[in-house]
N, C-alpha and C positions, 0 to 999 in steps of 0.2 A: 784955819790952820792952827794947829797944835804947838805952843811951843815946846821945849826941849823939860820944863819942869813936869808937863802932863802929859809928855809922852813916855819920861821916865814911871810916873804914877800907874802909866797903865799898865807899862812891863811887868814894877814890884806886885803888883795886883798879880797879872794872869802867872808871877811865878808862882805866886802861894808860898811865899818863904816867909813874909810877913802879915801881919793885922793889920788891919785897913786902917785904924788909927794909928799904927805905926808910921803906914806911908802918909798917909794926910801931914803927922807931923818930917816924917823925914824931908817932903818934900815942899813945905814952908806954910800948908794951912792949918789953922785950928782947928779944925775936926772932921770925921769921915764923912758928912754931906756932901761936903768940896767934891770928893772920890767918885760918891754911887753922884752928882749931878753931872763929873765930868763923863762917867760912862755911856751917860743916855744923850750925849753928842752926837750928832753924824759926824763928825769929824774923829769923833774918837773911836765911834763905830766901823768908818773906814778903814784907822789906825788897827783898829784890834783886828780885822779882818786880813789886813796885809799883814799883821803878824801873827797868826793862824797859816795864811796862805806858805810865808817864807820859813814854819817851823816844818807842816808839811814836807815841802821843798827840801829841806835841810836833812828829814828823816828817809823822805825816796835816795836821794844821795848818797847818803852814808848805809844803806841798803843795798843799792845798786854796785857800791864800791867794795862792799864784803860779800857779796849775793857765789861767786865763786867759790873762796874757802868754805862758807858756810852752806852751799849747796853740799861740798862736798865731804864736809864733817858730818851733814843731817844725812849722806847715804851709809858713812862708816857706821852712825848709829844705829841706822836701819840693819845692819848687817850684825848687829849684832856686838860690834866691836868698842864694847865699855869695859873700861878700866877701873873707873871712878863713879857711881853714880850720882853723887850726890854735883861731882862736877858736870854732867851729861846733863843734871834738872837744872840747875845753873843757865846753864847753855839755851837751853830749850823755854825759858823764862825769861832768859832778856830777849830771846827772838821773837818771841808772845811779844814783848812790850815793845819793842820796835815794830814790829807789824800794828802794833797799835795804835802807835804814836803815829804810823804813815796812813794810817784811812783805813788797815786792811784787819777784819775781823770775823768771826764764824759767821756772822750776823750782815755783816757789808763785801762786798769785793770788787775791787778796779782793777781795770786794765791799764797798766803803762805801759807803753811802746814809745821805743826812740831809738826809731830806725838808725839813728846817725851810729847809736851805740852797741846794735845788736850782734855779737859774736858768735857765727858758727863754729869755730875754734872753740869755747865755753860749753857751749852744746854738747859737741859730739863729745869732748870730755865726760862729760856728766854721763852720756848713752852709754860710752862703753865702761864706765865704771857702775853701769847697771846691766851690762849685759857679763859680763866678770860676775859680777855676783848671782845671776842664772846659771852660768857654766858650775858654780861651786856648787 
């Protein structure tokens, strides 16, 4: 089991905000071995793995929570309707980095389904603001 000082270690690690002699001393050891020995734990490997699994988690989330507006901003684009473009590349580059952050890349792709959440009302939204755009 991991206490609370090396499971802090392996957080400042997987943020990349610091050197790893940083954390070794933030977090009370004298040098970065402490760090890359606590990495090669099963327990730490466990640790990093559930927090992999719960950042995942956290980015389908917050995906699934904007997936409406941002459905329906990415068809106004489609259509054509830029004001700003450098705010349109803005847009379209953090959506790249959140599809990224959640699994989802040119290169990978998953299926989520969660039936409990799935909205025909969101759907047929989205249909006929693409059959609108046919009619024009």
């Amino acid at each position: 089991m991991l206490d609370e000082r090396e499971q802090k270690a392996i957080q400042l690690y997987y943020a990349g905000e610091m050197a790893v002699e940083d954390i070794a001393k933030e977090c009370g050891w004298a040098n970065r071995s402490s760090i890359y020995h606590l990495l090669k734990r099963d327990e730490a490997q466990e640790y990093i793995d559930m927090l992999a699994k719960e950042s995942v988690k956290e980015a389908v989330r917050t995906l699934k929570i904007s997936t409406k507006d941002l459905s329906k901003a990415i068809v106004e684009i489609g259509k054509g309707n830029i004001t700003n473009t450098k705010h349109v590349y803005a847009q379209l580059q953090a959506l790249n980095s959140i599809l990224e952050k959640s699994g989802i890349t040119s290169k990978t792709t998953i299926a989520i389904e969660d039936n409990k959440n799935n909205s025909d009302q969101d759907y047929n939204e989205l249909l006929e603001m693409l059959e609108q755009k046919k009619e024009e």
